[in-house]
ZASEKE-143634 format. One record per atom (N, C-alpha, C): residue in one letter; x, y, z. Coordinates in steps of 0.05 Angstrom, whole numbers, plus 5000, padded with zeros to 4 digits. Layout:
aXYZ;...
This chain:
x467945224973;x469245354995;x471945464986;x472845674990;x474845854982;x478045754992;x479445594980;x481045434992;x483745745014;x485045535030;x486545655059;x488845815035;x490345645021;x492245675005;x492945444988;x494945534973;x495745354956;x499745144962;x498744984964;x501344794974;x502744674952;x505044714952;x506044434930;x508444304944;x507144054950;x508443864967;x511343684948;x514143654952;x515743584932;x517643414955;x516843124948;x518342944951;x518742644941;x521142544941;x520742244924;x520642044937;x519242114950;x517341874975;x514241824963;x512641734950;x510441704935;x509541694957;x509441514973;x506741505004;x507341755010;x509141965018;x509742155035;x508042335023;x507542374995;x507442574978;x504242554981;x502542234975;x499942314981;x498842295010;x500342235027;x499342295049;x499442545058;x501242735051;x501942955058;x499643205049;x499543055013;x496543205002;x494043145007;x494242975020;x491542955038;x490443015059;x492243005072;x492343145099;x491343435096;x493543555075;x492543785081;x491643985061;x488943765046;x486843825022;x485143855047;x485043615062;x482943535087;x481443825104;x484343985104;x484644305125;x484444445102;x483244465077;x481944645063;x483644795045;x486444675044;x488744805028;x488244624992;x488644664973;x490744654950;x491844604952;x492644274935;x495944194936;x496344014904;x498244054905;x499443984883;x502443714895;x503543624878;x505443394882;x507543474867;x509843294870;x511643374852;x514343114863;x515842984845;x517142734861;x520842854864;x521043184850;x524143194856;x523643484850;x526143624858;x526643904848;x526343964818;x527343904808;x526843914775;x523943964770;x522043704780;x519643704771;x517843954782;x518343974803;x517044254819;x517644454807;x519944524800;x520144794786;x518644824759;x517644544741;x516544564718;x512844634735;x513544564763;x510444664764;x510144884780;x512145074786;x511845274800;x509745484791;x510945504755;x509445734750;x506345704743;x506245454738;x503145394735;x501245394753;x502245244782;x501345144795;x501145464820;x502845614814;x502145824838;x501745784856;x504545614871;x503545544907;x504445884917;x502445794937;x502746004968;x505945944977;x505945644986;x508445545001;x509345284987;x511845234989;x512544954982;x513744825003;x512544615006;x513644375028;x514844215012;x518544185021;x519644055010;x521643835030;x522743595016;x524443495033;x527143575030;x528243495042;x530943605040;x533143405025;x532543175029;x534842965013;x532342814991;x533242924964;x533142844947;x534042774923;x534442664903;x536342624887;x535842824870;x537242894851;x537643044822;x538143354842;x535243494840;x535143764850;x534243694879;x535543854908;x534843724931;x533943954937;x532843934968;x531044154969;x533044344977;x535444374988;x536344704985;x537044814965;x536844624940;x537844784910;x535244864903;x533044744911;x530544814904;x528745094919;x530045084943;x529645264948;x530145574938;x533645574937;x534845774919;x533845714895;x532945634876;x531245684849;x529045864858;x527545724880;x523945834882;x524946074886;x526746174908;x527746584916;x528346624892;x530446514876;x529946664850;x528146764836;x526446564831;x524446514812;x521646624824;x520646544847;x518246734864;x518846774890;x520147094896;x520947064925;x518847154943;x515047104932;x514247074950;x512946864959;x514046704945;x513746374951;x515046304972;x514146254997;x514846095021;x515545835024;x518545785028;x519045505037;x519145385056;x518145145058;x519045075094;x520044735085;x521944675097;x523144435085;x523344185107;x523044015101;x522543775109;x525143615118;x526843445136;x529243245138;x528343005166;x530342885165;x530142705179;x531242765207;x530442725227;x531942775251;x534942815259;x536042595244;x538942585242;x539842735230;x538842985207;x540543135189;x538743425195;x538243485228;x536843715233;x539643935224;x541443885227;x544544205225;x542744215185;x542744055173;x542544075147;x540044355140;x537344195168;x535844435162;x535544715177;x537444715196;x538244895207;x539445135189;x541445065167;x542645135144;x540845235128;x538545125112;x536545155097;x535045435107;x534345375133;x532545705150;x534845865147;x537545885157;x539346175146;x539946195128;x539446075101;x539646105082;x537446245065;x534846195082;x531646335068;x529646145066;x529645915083;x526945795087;x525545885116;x523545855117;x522445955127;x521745755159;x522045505153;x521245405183;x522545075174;x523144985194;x523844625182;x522444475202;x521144205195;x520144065211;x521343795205;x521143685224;x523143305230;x521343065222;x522543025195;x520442735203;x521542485222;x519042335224;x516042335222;x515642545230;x513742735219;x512642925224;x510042915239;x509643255259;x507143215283;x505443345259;x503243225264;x501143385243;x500043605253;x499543665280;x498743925297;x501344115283;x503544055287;x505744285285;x505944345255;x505944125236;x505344175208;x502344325200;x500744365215;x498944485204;x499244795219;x500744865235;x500045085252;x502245205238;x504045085222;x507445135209;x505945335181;x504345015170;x503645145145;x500945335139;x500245345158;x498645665165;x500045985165;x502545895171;x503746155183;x505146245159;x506245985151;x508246015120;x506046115101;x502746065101;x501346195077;x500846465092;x501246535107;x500546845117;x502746975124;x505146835112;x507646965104;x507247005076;x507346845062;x506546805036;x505147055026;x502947075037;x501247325026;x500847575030;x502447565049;x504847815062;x505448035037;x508147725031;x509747815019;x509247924992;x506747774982;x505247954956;x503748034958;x502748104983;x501948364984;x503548664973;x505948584984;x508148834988;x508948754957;x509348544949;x510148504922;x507148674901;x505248644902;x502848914891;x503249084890;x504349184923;x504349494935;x506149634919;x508149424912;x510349524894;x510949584870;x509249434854;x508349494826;x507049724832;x504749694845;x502649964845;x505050214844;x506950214864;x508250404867;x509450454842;x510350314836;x512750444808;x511050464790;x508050304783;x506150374768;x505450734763;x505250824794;x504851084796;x507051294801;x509051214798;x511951364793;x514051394767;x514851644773;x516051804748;x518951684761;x521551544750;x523451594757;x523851564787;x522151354796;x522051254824;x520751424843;x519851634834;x517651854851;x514451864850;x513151834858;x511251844855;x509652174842;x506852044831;x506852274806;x506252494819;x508452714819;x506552944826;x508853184820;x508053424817;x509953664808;x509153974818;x506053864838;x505654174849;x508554184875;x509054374881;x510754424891;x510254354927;x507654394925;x507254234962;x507853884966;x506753804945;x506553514940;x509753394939;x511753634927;x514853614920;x515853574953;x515653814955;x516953824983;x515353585012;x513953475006;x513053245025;x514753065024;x515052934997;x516252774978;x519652754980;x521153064990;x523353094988;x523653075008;x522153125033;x522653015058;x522252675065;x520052615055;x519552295056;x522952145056;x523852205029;x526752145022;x528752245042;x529052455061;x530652515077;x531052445096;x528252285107;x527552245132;x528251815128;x527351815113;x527951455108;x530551325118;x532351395124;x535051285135;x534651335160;x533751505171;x532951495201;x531151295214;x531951215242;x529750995251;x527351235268;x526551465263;x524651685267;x521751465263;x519451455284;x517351375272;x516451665265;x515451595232;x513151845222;x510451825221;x508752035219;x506552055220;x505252155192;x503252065185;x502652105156;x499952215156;x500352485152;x496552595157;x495752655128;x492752655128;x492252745095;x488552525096;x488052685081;x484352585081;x484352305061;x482452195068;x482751915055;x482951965029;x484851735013;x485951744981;x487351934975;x489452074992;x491252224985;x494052024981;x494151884985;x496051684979;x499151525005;x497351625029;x498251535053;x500951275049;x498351125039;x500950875041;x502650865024;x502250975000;x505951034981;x506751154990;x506151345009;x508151505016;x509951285038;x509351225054;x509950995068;x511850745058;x509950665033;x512150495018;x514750555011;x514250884992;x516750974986;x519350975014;x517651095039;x519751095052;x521450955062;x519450635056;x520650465066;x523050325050;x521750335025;x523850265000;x526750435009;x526550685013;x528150785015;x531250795044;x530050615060;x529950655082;x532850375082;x534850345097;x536150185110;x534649775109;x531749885114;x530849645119;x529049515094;x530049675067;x528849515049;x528249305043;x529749085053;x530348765042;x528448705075;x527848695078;x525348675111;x523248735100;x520648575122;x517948625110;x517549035118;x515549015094;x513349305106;x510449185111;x509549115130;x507948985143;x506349195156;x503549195137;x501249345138;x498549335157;x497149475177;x495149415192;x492949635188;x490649595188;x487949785182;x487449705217;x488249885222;x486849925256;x484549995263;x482150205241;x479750125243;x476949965241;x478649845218;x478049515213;x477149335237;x478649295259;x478449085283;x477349145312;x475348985319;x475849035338;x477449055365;x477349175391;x478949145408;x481148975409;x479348795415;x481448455426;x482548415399;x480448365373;x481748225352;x484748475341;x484048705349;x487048915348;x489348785361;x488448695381;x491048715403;x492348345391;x491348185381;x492348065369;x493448045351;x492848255328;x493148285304;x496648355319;x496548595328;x498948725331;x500948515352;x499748425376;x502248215387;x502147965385;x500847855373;x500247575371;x498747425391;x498147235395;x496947135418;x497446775424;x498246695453;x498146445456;x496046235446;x496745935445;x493745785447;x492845865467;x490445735460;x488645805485;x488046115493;x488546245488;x488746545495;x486446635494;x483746495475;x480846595476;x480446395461;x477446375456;x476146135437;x476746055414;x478145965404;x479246005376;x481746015377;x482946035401;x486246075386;x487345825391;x487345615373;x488045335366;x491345375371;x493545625365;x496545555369;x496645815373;x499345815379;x501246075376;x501146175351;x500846415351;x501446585320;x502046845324;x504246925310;x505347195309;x503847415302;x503547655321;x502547865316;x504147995292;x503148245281;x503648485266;x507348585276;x507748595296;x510048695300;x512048455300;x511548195306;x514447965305;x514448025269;x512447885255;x512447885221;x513948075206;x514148425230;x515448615225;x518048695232;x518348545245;x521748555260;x523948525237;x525348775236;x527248845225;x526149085203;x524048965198;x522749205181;x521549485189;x519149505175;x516449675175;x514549655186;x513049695199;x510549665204;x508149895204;x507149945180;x504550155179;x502350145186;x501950245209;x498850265222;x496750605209;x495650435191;x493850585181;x490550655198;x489750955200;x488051045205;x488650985250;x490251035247;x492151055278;x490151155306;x487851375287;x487651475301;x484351335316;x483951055309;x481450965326;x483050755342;x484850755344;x486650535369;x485050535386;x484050345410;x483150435432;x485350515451;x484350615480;x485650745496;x487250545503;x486450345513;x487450105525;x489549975507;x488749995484;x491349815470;x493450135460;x493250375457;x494750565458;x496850485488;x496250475506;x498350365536;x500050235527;x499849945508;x501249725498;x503049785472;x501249905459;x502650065438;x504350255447;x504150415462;x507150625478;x508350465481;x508650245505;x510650105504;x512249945494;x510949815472;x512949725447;x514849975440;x512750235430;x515950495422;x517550505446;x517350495470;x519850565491;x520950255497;x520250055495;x521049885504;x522249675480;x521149665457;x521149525430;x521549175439;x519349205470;x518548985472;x515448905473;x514848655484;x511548615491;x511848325498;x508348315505;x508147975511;x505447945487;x505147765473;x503247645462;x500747635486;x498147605466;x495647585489;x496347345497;x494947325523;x495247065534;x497746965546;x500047075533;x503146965545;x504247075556;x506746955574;x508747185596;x511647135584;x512347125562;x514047065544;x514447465531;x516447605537;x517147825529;x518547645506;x517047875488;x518247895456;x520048095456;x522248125444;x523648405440;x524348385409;x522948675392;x523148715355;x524648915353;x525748925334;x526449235319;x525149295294;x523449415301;x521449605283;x521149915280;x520849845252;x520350215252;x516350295250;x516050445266;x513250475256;x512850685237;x510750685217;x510350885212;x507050965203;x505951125217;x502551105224;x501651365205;x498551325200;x497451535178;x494451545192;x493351725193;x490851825202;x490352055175;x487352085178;x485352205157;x483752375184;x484552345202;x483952545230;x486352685250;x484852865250;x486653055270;x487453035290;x489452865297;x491152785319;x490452885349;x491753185338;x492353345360;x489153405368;x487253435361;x484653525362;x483453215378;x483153045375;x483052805386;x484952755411;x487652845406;x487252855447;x487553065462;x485653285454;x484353475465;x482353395472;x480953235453;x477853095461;x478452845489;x481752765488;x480852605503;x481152335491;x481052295466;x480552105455;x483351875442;x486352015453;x488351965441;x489552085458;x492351885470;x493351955490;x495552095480;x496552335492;x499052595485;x500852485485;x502752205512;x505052185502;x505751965477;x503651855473;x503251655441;x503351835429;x502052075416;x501752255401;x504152295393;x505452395420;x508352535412;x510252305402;x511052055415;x511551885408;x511551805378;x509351825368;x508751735332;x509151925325;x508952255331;x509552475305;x511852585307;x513552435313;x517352495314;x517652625292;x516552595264;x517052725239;x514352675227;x513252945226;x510252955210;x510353035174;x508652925174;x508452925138;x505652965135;x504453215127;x501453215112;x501753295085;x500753105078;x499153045048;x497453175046;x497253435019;x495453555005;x493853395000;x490353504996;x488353364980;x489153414951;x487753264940;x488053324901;x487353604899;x485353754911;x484353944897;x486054214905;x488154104926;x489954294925;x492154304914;x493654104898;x494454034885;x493954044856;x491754094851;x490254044822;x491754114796;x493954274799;x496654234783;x496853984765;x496553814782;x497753554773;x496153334766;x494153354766;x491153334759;x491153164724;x492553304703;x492953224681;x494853064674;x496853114692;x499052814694;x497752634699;x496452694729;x495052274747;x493852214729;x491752324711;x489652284700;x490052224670;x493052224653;x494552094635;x496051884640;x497051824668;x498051564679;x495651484675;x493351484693;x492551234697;x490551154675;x489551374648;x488951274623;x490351114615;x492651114614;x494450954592;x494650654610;x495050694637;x495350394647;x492650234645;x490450284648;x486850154640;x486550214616;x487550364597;x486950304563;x489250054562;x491249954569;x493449764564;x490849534580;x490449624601;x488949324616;x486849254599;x485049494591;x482749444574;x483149324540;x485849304543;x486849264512;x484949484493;x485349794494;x484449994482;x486350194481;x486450194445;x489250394440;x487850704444;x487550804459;x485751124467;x488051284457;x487451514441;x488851674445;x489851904461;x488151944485;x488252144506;x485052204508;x485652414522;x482952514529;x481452814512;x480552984517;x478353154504;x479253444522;x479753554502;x479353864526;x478153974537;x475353854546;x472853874551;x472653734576;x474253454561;x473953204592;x475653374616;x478453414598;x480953474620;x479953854637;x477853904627;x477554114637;x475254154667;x473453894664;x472453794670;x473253624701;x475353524699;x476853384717;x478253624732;x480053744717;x480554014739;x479354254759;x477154254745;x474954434762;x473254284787;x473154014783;x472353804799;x473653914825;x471753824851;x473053834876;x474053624892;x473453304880;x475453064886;x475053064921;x473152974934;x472152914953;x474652684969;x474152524942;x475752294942;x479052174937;x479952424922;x482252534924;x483752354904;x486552204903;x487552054874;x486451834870;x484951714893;x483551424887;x480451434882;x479251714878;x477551714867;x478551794837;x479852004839;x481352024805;x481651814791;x482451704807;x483451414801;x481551214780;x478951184806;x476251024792;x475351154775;x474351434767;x474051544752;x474751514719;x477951564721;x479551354699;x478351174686;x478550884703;x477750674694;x475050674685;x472950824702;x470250824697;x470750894653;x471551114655;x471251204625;x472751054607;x475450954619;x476650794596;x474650554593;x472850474613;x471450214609;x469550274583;x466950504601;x465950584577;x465550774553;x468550804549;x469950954523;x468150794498;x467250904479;x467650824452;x468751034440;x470251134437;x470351364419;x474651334421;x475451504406;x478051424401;x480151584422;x478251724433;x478551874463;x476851894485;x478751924513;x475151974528;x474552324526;x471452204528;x470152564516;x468052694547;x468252804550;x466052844570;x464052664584;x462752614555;x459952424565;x461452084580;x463152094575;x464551854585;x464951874618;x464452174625;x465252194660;x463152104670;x463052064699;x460152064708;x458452324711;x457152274710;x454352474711;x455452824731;x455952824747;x455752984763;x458753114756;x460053054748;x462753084732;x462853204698;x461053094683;x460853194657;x459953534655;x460853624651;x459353874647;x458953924611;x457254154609;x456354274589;x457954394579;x458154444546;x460854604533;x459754944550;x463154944565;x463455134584;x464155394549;x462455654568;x462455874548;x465955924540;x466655884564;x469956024548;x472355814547;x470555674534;x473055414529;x475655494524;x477755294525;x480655404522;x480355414488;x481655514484;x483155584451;x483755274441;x483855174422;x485254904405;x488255014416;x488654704432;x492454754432;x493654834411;x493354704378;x493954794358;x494855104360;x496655274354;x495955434350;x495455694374;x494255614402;x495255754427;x497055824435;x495856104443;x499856224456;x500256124487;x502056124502;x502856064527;x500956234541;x500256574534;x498556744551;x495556544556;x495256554527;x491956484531;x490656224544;x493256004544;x492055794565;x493155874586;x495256134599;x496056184627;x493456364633;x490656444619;x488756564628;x486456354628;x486856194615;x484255964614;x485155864642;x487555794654;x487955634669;x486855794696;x487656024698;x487956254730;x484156184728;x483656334705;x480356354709;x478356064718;x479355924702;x477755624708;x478455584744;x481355604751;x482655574774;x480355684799;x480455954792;x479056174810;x476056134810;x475356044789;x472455904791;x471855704803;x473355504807;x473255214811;x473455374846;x475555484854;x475755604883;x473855784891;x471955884876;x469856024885;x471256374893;x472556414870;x473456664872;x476156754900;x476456544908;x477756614931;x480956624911;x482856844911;x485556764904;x487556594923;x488456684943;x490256524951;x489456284955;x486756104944;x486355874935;x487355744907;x486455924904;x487255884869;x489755824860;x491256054885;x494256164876;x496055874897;x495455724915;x495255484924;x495155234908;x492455274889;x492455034866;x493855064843;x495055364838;x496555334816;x499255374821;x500555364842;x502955354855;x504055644852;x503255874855;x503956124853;x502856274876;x504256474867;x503656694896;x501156804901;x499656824909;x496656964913;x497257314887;x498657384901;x500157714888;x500557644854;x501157374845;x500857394818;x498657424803;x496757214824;x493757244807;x492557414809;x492457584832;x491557824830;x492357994805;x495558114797;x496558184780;x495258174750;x494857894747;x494557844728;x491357814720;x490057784738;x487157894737;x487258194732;x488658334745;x488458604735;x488658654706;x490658554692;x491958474671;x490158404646;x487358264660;x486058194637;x483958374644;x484358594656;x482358764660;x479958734675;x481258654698;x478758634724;x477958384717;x477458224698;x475458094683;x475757754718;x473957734731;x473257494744;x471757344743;x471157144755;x469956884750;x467456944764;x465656744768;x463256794780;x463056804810;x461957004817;x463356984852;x464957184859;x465757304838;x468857534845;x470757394862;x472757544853;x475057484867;x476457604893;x476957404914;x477657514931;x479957634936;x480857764960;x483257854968;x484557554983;x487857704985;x490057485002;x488157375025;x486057545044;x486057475067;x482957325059;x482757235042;x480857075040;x480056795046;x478456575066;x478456355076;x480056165057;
């Protein structure tokens, strides 16, 4: 059975310590022991707790010095600390300092278990966003994320402009255009960096299980809800909150959702307890907003509400500029994972990848990558390494050996492959190669009429 989380229980009470890990091995968690601060920290890094349950008076290292080690050392390690009734100001101190919850011994075992539930789904929160964040700088130049066509620039330069504002944005763009870095970035960027960015897939859930996700819900509140637990927006208070794919909300929880933006309050299901947060939202759809509440299907003043500042995200293939950058990031990061010193790719492969139409956009680029660095043998990836429907045949007018090419002759390999890959249309082409429609034309003239298969269209072409 897939354990709840991982605990490491730290006190120099021996009974306390295995009763404590028993208790709550019993509720399906991982635990580990430990009899002082000292000793816990030799087992932090091994042992990889979710949360640490600690006491608070102990000798050598006590639990608030232990605590400030664990923030040092893993700050998405969750603390919740342990004292005696008499020395509650002590753990009162400990939570404004960065623990996360304190409980009194003798301790209630109902409240310890509903405590250390919440602390592992803080816990995993927090590395979540601690991933999100590698991923991000994984895929960034100089704290930007990779990209240099000039549409992709200017989204990007707004993302950054708009981040100091408490503006909720809207994030449009077809699935795997990179919605949620964009999001991340802004949040990084934003006033509320040191606060969660606290993520929700709204198509994912159903109804009811939505409306809990987002306000939490009392015990008792339906079959199953054993305690109180914080929705999507308390976890988010002070921060972020990204509601991804925004646009299958139902109607009914869209009502509740308006009024959190005008009111930046609510009640949990089941309770008459007004919550009041300060959150920023910021929501992304792969559907057309405005076209959806025409249908009816998405109410206008939510609409307006969430697109205070709109951001659409190019697909890759409009973009395709940049195509040979993503696709040298993310070789080099899966030849390092694969432990394979590759030297790049094939002018065959990389030609191959550009003419591509990327359905799937950087996260299919993405898999793609990995697929060939996996099954690379060769000291580069070569064509046959793509998948099937991707490899093509040595194309008749390959580019020239870089060796030795002038700037003209790959600025005609590029327009032509471009214009082919677009099906002759220019101001497609002149779109994917970040130039004016009026150049390619030009310069088609230039090589003497000479076009791709399909001919080439005029400006006013689809």
């Amino acid at each position: 059975m897939r354990s709840r989380g991982r605990i490491l229980i730290v006190d120099d009470e021996a009974n306390a310590r295995a009763a404590l890990s028993e208790i709550l091995h019993e509720e399906g968690y991982t635990t580990e022991v430990a009899a002082d601060g000292f000793k816990a920290l030799g087992k932090l890094e091994e042992f990889g707790p979710d949360v640490v349950l600690t006491d608070l008076k102990m000798p050598g290292l006590d639990g608030m010095g232990l605590m400030h080690k664990v923030r040092e050392l893993a700050p998405a390690v969750t603390v919740v600390v342990m004292t005696a009734f008499g020395t509650i100001p002590n753990a009162v101190e400990a939570v404004q300092k960065g623990a996360y919850h304190y409980l009194t011994k003798p301790l209630n075992f109902q409240e310890l278990s509903l405590v250390v539930e919440r602390a592992v789904e803080r816990a995993r929160l927090l590395a979540d966003n601690e991933r999100l964040r590698d991923r991000l700088r994984g895929t960034a130049v100089e704290g930007h994320i990779v990209a240099s066509h000039p549409r992709m620039t200017d989204v990007l330069k707004m993302a950054e402009q708009v981040a100091s504002s408490r503006a909720t944005i809207l994030i449009l763009g077809e699935t795997g255009t990179g919605k949620e870095l964009v999001a991340e970035l802004i949040h990084r960027a934003s006033p509320r960096k040191s606060k969660p960015l606290v993520r929700l897939n709204c198509a994912a859930l159903s109804e009811s299980l939505l409306e809990s996700e987002l306000f939490g819900h009392e015990r008792g509140a339906f079959t199953g809800a054993v305690g109180r637990r914080e929705g999507r927006f308390e976890q988010a208070d002070g921060g972020t909150l990204f509601l991804d794919e925004v646009s299958e909300i139902p109607i009914s929880t869209q009502v509740k959702l308006l009024r959190v933006l005008q009111e930046r309050s609510f009640e949990r299901v089941g309770g008459n307890e007004t919550v009041h947060v300060d959150v920023r939202i910021i929501s992304a759809s792969n559907r057309d907003l405005a076209l959806r509440v025409r249908e009816g299907a998405f109410r206008e003043d939510l609409f307006y509400r969430l697109n205070v500042v709109n951001l659409a995200l190019p697909s890759l293939r409009e973009r395709a500029s940049d195509i040979p950058e993503l696709a040298t990031f993310f070789l080099k990061r899966y030849a390092q994972e694969n432990h394979k010193p590759l030297e790049g790719m094939s002018d065959e492969a990389l030609a191959a990848l550009v003419s591509y139409g990327w359905p799937g956009n950087v996260r299919e680029l993405e898999n793609v990558i990995e697929r060939a660095v996996v099954l690379c043998d060769a000291p580069r990836i070569e064509a046959r390494h793509l998948p099937p429907h991707l490899a093509p045949s040595a194309p008749r007018d390959a580019p020239p050996a870089i060796p030795g090419a002038t700037i003209a002759e790959l600025e005609r390999y590029a327009i032509l492959k471009t214009l082919e890959a677009c099906r002759g249309s220019t101001s497609r082409a002149a779109a994917v190669l970040g130039v004016s429609p009026r150049k390619v034309q030009y310069k088609l003239r230039e090589y003497g009429g000479e076009a791709p298969p399909g001919g080439a269209r005029g400006d006013d072409d689809g």
